[in-house]
VEXKOLFI-744896 format. One record per atom (N, C-alpha, C): residue number from 0; residue in one letter; chain; atom name; x, y, z. Coordinates in Angstrom, 2 decimals, decimal comma. Layout:
<nodes>
 pos code unit site      c1      c2      c3
 NUM    A    A   CA       X       Y       Z
...
</nodes>
This chain:
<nodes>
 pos code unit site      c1      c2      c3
   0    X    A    N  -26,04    0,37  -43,50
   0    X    A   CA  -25,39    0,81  -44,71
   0    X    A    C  -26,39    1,59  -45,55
   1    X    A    N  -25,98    2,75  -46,03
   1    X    A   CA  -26,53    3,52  -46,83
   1    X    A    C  -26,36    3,38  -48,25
   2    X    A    N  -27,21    2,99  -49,20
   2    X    A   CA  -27,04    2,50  -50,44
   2    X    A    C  -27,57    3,51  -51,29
   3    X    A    N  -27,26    4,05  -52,52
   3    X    A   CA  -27,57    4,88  -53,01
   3    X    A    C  -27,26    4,45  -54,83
   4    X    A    N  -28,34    4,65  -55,22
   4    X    A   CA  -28,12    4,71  -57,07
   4    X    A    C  -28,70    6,22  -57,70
   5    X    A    N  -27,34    6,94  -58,66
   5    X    A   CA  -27,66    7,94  -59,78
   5    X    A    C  -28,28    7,17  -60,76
   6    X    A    N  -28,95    8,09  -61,10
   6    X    A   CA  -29,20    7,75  -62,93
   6    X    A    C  -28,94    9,04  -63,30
   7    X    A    N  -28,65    9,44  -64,69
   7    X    A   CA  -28,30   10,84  -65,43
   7    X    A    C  -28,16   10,29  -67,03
   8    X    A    N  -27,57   10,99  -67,14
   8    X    A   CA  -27,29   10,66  -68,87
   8    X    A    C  -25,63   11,11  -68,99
   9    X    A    N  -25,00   10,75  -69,44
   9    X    A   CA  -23,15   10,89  -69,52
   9    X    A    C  -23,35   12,57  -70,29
  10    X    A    N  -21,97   13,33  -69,83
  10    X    A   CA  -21,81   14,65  -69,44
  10    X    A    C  -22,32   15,59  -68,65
  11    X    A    N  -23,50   14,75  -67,59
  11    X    A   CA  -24,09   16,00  -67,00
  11    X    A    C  -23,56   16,04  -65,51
  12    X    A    N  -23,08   14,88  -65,20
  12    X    A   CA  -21,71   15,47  -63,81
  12    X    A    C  -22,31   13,75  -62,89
  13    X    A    N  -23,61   12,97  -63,05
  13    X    A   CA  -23,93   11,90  -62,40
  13    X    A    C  -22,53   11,39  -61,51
  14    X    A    N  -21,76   10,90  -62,67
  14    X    A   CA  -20,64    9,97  -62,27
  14    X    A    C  -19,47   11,14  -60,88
  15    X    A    N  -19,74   12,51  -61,67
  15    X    A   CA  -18,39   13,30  -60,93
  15    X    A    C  -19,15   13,26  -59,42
  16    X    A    N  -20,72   13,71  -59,46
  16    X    A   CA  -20,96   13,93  -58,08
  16    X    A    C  -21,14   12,91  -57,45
  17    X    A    N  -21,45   11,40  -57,44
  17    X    A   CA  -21,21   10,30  -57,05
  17    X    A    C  -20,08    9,94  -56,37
  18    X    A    N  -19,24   10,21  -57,21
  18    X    A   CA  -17,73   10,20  -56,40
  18    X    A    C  -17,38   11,04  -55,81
  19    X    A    N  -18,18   12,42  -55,83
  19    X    A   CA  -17,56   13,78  -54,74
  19    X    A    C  -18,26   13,14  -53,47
  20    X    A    N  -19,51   12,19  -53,42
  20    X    A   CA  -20,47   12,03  -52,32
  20    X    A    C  -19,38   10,92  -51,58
  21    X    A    N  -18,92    9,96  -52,55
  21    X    A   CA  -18,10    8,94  -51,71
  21    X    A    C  -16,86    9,23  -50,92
  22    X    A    N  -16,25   10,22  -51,97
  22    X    A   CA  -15,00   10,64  -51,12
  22    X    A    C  -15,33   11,46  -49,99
  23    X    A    N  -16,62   12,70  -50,42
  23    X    A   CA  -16,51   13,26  -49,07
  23    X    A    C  -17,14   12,48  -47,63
  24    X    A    N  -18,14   10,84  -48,12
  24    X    A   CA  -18,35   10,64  -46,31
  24    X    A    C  -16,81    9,57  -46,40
  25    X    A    N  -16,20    9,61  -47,64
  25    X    A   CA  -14,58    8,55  -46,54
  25    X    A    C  -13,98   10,20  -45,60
  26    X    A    N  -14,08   11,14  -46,37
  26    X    A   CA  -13,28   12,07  -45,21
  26    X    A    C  -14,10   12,28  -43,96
  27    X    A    N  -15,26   11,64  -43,92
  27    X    A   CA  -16,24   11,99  -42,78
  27    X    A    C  -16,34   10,77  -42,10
  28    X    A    N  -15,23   10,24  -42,20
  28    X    A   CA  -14,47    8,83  -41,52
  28    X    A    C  -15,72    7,26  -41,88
  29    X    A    N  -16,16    7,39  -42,75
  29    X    A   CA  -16,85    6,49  -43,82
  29    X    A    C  -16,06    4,97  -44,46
  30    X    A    N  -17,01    3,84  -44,07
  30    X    A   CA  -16,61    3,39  -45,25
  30    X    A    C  -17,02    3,57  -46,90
  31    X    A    N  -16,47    3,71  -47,95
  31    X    A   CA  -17,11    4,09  -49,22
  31    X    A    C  -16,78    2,93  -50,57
  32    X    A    N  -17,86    2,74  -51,40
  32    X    A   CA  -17,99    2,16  -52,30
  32    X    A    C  -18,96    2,91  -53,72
  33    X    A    N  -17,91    3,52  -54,57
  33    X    A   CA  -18,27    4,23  -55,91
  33    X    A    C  -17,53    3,35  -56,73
  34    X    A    N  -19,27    3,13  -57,86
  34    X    A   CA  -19,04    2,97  -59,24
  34    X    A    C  -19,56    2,91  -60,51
  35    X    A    N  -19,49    3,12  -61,08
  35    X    A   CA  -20,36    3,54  -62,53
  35    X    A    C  -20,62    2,03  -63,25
  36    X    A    N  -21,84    2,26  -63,80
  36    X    A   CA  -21,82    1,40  -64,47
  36    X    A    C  -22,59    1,66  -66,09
  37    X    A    N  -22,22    1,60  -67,20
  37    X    A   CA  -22,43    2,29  -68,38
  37    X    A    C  -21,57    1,33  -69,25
  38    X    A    N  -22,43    1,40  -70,58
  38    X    A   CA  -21,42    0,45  -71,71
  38    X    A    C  -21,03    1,07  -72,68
  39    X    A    N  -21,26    1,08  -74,01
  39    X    A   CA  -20,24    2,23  -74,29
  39    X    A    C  -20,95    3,30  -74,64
  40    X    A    N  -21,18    3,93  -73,52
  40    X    A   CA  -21,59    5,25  -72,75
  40    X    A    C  -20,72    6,36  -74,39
  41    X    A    N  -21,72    7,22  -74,16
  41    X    A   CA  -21,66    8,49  -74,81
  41    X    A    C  -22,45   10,04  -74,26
  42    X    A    N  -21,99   11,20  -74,42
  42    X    A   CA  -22,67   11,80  -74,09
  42    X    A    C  -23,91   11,97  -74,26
  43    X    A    N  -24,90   12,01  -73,30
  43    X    A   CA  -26,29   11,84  -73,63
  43    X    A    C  -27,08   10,48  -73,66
  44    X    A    N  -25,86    9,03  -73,31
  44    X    A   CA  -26,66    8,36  -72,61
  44    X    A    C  -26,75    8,46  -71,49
  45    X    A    N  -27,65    7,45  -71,54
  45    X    A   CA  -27,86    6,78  -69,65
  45    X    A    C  -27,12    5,78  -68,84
  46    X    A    N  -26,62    6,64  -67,64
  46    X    A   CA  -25,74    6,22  -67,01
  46    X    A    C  -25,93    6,11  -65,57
  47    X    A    N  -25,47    4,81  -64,68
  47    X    A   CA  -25,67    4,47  -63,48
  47    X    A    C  -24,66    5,09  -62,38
  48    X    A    N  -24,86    4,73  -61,67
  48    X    A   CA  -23,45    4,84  -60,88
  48    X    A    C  -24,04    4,80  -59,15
  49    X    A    N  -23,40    3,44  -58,75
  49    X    A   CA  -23,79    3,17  -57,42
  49    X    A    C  -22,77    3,64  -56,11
  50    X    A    N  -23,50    4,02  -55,09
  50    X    A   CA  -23,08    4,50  -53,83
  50    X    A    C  -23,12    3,85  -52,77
  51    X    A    N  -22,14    3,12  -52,07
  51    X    A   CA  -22,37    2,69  -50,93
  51    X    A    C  -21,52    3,43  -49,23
  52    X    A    N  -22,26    3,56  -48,65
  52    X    A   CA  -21,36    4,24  -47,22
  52    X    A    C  -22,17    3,58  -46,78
  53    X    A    N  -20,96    3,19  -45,41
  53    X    A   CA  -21,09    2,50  -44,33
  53    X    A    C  -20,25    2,58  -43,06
  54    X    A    N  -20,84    2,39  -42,01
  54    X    A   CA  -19,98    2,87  -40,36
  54    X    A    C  -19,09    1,68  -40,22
  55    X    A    N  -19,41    0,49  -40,98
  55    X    A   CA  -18,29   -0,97  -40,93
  55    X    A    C  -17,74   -1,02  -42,47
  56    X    A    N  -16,59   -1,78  -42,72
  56    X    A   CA  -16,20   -2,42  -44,00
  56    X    A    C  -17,50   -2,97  -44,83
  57    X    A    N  -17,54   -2,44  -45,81
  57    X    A   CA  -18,12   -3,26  -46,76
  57    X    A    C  -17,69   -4,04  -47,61
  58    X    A    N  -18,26   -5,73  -47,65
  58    X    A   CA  -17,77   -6,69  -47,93
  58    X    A    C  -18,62   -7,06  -48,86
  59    X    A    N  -19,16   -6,49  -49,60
  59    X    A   CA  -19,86   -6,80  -50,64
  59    X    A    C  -19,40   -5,57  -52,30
  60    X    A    N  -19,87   -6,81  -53,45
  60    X    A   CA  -19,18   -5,71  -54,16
  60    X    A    C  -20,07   -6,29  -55,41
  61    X    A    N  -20,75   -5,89  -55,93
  61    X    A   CA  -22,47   -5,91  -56,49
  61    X    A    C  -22,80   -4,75  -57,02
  62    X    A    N  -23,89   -4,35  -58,29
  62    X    A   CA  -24,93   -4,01  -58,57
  62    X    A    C  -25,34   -3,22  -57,14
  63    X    A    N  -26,45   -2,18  -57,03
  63    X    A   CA  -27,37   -2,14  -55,89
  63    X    A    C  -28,75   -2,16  -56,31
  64    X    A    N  -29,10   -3,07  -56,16
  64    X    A   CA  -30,71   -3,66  -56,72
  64    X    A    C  -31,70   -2,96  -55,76
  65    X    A    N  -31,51   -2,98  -54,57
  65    X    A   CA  -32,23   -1,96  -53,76
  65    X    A    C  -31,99   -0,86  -53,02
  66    X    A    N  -31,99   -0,06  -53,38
  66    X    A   CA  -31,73    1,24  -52,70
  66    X    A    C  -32,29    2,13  -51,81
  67    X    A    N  -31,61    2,60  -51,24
  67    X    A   CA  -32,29    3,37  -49,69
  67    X    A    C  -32,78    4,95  -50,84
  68    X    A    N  -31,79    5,48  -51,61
  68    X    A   CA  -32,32    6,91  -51,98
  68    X    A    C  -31,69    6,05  -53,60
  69    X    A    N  -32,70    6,82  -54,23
  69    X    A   CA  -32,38    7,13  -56,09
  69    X    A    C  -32,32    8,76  -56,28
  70    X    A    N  -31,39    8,62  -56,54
  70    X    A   CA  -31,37   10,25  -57,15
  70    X    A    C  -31,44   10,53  -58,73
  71    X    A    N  -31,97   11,09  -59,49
  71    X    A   CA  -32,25   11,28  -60,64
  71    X    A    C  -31,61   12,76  -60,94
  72    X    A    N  -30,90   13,01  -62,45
  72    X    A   CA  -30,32   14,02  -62,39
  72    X    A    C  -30,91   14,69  -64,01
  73    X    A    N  -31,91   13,51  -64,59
  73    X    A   CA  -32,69   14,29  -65,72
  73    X    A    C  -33,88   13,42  -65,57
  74    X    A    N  -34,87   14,31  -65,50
  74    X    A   CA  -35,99   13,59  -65,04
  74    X    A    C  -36,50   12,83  -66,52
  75    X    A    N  -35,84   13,62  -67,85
  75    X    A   CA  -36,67   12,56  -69,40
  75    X    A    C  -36,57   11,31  -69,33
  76    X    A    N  -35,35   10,67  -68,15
  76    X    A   CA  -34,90    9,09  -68,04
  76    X    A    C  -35,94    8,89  -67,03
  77    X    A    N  -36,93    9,35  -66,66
  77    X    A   CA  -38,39    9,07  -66,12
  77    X    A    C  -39,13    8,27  -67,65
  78    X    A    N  -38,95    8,72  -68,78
  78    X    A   CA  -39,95    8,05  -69,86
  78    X    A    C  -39,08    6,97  -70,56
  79    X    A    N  -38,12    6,57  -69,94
  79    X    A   CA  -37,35    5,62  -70,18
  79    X    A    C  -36,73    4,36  -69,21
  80    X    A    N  -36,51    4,79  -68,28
  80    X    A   CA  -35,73    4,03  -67,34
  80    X    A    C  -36,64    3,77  -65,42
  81    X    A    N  -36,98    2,31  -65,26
  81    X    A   CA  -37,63    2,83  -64,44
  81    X    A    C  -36,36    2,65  -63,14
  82    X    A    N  -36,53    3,88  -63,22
  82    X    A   CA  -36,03    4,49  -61,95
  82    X    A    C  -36,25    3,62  -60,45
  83    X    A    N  -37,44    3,55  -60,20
  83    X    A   CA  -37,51    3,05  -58,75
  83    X    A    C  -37,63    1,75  -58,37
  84    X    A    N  -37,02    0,75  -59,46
  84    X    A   CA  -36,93   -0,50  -59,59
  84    X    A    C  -36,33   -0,75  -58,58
  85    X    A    N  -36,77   -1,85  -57,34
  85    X    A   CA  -35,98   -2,18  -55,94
  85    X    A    C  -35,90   -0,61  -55,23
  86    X    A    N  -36,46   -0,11  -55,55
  86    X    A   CA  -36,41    1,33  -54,44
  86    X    A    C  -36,78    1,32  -52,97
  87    X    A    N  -36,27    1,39  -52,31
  87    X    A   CA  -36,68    0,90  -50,73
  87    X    A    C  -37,16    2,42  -50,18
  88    X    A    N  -37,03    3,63  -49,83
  88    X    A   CA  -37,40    4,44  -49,41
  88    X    A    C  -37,54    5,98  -50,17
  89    X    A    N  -36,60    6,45  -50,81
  89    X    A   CA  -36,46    8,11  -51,19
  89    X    A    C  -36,39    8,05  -52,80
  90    X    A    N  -36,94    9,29  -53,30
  90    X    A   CA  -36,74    9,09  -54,46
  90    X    A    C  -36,79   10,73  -54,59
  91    X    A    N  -35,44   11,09  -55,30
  91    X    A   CA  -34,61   12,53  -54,84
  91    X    A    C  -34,83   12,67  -56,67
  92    X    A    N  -35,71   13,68  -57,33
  92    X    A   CA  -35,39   13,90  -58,70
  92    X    A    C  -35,19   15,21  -58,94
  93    X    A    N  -34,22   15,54  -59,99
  93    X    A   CA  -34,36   17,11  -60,59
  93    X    A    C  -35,49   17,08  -61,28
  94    X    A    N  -36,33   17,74  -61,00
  94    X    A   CA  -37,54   18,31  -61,74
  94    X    A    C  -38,27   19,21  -61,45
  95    X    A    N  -38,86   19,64  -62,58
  95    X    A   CA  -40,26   20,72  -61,95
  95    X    A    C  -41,54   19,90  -61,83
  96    X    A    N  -41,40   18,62  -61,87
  96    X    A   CA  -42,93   17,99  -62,32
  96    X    A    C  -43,36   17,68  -61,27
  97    X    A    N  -44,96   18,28  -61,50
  97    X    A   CA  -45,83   17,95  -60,30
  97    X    A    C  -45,79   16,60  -59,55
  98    X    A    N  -45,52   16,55  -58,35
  98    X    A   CA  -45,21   15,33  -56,90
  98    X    A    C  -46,73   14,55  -57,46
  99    X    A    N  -47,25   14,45  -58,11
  99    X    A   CA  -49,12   13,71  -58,06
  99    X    A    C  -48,70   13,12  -59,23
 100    X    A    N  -47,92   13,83  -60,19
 100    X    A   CA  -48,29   13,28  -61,77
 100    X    A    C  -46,37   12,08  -61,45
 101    X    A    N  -45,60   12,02  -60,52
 101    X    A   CA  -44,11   11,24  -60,50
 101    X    A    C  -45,12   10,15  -59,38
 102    X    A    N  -45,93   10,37  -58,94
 102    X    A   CA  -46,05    9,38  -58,15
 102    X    A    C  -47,72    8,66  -58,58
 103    X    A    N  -48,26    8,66  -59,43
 103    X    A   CA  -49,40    8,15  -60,30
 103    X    A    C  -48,38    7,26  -61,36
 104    X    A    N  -47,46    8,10  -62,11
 104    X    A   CA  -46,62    7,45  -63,15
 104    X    A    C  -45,89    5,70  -62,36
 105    X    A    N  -45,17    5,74  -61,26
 105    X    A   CA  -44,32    4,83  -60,52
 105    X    A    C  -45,20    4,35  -59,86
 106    X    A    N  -46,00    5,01  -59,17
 106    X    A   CA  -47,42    3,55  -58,09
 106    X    A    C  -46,21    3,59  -56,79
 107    X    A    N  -45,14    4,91  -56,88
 107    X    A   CA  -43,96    4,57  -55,36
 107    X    A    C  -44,77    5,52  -54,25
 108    X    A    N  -44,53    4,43  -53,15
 108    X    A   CA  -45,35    5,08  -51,78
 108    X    A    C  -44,30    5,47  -51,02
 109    X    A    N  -43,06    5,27  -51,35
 109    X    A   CA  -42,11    6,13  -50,26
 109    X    A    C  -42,16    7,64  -50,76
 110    X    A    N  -41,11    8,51  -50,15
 110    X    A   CA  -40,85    9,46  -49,78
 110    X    A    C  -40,22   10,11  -51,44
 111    X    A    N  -40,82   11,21  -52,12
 111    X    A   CA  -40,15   11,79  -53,11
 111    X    A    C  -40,41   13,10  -52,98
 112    X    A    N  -38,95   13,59  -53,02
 112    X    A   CA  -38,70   14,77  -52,93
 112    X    A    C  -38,08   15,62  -54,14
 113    X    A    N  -38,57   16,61  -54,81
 113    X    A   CA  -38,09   17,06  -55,84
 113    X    A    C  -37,04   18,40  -55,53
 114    X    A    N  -36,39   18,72  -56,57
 114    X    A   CA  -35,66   20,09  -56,83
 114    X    A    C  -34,99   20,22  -58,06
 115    X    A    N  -35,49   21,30  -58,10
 115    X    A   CA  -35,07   21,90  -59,60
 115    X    A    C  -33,57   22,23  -59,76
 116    X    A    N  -32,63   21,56  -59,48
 116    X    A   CA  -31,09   21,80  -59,34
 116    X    A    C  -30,76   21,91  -61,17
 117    X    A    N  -31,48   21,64  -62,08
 117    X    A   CA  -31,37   22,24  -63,49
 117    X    A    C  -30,88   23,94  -62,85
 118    X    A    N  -32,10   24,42  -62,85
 118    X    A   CA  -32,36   25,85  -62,96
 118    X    A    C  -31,01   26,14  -61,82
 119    X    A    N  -31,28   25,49  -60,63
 119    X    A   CA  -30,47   26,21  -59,51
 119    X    A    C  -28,78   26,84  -60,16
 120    X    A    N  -28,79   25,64  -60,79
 120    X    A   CA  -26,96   25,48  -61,72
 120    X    A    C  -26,96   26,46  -62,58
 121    X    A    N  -27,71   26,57  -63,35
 121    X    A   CA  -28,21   27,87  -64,54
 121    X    A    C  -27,96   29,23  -63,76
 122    X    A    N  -28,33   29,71  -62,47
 122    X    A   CA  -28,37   30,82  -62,22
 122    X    A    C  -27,05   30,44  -61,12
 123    X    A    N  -26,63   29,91  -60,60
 123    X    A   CA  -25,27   29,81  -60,06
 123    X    A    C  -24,15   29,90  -60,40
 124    X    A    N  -24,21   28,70  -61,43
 124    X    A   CA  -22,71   28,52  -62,06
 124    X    A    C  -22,94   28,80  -63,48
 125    X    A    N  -24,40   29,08  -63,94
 125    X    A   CA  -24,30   29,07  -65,44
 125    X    A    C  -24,27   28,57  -66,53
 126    X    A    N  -24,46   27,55  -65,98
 126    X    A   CA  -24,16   26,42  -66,76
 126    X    A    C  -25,08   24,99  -66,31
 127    X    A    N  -25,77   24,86  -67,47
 127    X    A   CA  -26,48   23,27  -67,04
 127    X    A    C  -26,27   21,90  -66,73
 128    X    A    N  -25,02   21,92  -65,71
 128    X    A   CA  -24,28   20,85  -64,86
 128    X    A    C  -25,03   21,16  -63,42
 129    X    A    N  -26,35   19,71  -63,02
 129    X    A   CA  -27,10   20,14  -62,11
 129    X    A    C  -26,06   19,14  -60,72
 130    X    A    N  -25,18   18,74  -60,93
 130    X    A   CA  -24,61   17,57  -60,31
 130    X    A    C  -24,16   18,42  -58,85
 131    X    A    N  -23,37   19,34  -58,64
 131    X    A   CA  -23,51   20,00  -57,48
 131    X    A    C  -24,42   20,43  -56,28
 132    X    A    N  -25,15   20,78  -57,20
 132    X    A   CA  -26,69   21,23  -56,72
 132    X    A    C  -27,56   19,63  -55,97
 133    X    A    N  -27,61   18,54  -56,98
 133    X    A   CA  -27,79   17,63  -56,18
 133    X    A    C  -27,41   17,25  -55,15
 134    X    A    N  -26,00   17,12  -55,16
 134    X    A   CA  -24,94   16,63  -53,78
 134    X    A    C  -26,04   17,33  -53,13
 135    X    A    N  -26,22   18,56  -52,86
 135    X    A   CA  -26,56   19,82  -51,59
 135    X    A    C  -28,02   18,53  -50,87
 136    X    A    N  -28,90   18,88  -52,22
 136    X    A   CA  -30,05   17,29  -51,77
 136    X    A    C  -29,74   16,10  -50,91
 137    X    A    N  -29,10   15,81  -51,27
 137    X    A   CA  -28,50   14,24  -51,17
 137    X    A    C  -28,02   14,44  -49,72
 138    X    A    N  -27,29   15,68  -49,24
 138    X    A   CA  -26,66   15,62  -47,93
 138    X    A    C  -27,98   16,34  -47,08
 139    X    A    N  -29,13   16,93  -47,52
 139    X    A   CA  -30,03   16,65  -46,76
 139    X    A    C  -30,96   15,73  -46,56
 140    X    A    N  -30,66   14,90  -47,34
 140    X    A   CA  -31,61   13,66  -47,56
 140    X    A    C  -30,89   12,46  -46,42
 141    X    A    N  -29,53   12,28  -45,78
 141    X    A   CA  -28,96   11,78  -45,56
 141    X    A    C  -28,30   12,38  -44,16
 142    X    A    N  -27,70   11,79  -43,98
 142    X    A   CA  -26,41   12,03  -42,09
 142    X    A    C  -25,05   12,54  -42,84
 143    X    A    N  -25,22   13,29  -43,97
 143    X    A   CA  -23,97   13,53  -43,97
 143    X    A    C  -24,05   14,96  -44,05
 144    X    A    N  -22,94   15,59  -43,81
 144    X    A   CA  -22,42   17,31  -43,36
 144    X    A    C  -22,18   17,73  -44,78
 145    X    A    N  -22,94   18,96  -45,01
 145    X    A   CA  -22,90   19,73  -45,83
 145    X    A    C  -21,83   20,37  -45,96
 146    X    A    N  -21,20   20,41  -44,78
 146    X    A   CA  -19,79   21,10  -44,48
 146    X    A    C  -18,41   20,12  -45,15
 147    X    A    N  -18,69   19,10  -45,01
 147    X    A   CA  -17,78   18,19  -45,38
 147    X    A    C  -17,78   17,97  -47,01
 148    X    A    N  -19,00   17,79  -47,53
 148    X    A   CA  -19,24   17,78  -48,97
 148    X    A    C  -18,63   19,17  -49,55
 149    X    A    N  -18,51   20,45  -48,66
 149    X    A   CA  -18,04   21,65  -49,01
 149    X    A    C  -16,61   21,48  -49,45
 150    X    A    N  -16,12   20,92  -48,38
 150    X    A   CA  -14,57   20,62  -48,42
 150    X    A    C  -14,21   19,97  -49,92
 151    X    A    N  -14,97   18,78  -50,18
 151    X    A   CA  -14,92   17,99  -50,81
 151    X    A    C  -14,95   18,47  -52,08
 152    X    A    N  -15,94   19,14  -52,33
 152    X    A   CA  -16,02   20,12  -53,73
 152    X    A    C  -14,88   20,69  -53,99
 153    X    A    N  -14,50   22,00  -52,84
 153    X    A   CA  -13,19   22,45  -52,98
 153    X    A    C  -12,07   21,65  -53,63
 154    X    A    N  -11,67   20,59  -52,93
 154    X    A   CA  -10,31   19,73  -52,79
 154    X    A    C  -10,78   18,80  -54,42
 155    X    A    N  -12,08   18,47  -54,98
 155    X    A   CA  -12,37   18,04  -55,94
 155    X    A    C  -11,72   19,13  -57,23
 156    X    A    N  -12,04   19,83  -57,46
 156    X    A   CA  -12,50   21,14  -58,33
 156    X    A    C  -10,77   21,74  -58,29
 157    X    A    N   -9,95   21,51  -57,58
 157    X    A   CA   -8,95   22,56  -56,82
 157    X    A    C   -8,02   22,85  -58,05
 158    X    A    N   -7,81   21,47  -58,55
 158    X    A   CA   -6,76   22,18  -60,28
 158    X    A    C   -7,52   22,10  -60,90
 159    X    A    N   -9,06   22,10  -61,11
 159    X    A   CA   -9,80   21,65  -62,91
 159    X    A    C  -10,71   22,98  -62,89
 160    X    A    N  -11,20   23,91  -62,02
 160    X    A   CA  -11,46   24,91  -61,93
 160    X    A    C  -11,15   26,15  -61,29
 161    X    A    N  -11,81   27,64  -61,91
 161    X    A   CA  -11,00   28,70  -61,33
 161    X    A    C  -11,57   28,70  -59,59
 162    X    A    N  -11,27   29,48  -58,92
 162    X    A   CA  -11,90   29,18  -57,82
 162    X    A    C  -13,14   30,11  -57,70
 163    X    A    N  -13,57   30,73  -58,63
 163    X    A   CA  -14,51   31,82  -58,25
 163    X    A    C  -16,06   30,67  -58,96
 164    X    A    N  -15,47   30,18  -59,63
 164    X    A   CA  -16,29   28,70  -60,35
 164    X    A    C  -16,65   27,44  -59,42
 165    X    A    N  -15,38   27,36  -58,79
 165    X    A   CA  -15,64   26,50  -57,52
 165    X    A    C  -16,76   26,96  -56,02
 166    X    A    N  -16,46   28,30  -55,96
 166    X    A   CA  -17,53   28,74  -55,16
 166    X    A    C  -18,81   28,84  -55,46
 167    X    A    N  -19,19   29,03  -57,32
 167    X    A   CA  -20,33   28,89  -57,70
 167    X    A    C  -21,15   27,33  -57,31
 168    X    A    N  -20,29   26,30  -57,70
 168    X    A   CA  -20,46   25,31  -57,29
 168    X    A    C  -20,91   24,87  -55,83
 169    X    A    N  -19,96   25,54  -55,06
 169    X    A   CA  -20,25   25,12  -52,95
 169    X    A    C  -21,59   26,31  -53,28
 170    X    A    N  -22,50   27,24  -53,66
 170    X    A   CA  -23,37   28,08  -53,81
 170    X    A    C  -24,62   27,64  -54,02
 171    X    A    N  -24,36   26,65  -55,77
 171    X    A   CA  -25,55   25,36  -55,76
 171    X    A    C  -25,67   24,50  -54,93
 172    X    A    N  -24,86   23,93  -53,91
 172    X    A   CA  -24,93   22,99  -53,33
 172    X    A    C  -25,70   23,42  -52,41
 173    X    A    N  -25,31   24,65  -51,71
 173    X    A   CA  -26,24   25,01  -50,38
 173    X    A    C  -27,55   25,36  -50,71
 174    X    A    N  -27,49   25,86  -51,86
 174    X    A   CA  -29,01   26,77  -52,26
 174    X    A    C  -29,95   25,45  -52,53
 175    X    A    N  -29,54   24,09  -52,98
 175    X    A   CA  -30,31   23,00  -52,93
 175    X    A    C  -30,41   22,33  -51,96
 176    X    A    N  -29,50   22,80  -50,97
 176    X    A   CA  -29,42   22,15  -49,60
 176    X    A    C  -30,66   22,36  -48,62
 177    X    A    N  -30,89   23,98  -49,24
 177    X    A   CA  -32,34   24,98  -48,19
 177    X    A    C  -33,38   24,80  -49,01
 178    X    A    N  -33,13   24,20  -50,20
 178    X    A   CA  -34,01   24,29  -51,42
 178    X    A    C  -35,29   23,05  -51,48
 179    X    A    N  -34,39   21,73  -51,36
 179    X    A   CA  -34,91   20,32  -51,46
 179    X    A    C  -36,40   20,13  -50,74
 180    X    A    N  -37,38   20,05  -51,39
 180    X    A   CA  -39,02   19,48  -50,73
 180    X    A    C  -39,27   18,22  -51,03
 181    X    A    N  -39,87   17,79  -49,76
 181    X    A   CA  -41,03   16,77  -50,04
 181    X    A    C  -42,05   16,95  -50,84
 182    X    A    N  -42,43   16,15  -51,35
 182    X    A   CA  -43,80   16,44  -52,13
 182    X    A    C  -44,98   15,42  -50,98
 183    X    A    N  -45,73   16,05  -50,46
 183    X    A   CA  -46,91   15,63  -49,51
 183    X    A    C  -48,40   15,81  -50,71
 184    X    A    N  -48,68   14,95  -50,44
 184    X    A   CA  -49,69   14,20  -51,26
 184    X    A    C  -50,77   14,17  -50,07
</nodes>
């Protein structure tokens, strides 16, 4: 089972792309488990939201205290929130900050990979909703099809945006898809 926790801050898309990730591995014949967790959340707090896929039923229904990947979608909840609390392997952040100065700060010896999916969204869609752009990460970080998350966007987006907006969107996703580095230390 693949376990996965966002952090973001409410309005910047955490919760929407969480659930674009769950629905698209159930269409990628998945079991899936999305859910947020936030109290009374406002724009600009900080907000959770856990991911579970799995090739069997999942029979558990919990918190995820340890996680295979953390994805981070504003890196300032780095001077606030520790992030890699129970972190078991990946640690996926939007940022520009140097891979020496995220991994001196946390003392984490797994795998962190950064991308600037801020900026990517800015020159894509225009707008500073980096949540697309992550997905693109996340499905290279992972066994799941970029192709399928494509779909998923589409069929997500299909009445709440125009479609030339929606393609900006499948645009960030790929461009973070070719985009996403390790940071080697």
């Amino acid at each position: 089972m693949l376990e996965i926790r966002f952090h973001g801050r409410g309005g910047q898309g955490a919760k929407t792309a969480a659930m674009m990730l769950a629905e698209a591995a159930y269409e990628d014949g998945k079991y899936v488990q999305a859910f947020p967790e936030y109290g009374a959340a406002r724009e600009g707090a900080p907000v959770q939201i856990y991911v579970r896929i799995s090739e069997i039923p999942i029979r558990i229904h919990y918190n995820i205290k340890k996680p295979d990947i953390v994805v981070v979608l504003d890196d300032s909840l780095l001077k606030s929130v520790n992030v890699c609390d129970g972190l078991k392997n990946i640690l996926l952040i939007n940022s520009t900050a140097k891979c020496l100065d995220i991994r001196k700060k946390y003392n984490f010896q797994g795998d962190i990979y950064v991308i600037d999916a801020t900026k990517i969204a800015l020159i894509e869609i225009n707008m500073n909703k980096p949540n697309t752009a992550m997905l693109g990460a996340v499905a290279r970080l992972s066994d799941l099809k970029v192709e399928i998350i494509e779909k998923y966007i589409w069929k997500y987006f299909e009445n709440k945006l125009e479609k030339d907006l929606i393609m900006k969107n499948v645009n960030a996703m790929r461009v973070a898809y070719e985009q996403v580095k390790e940071c080697r230390i």
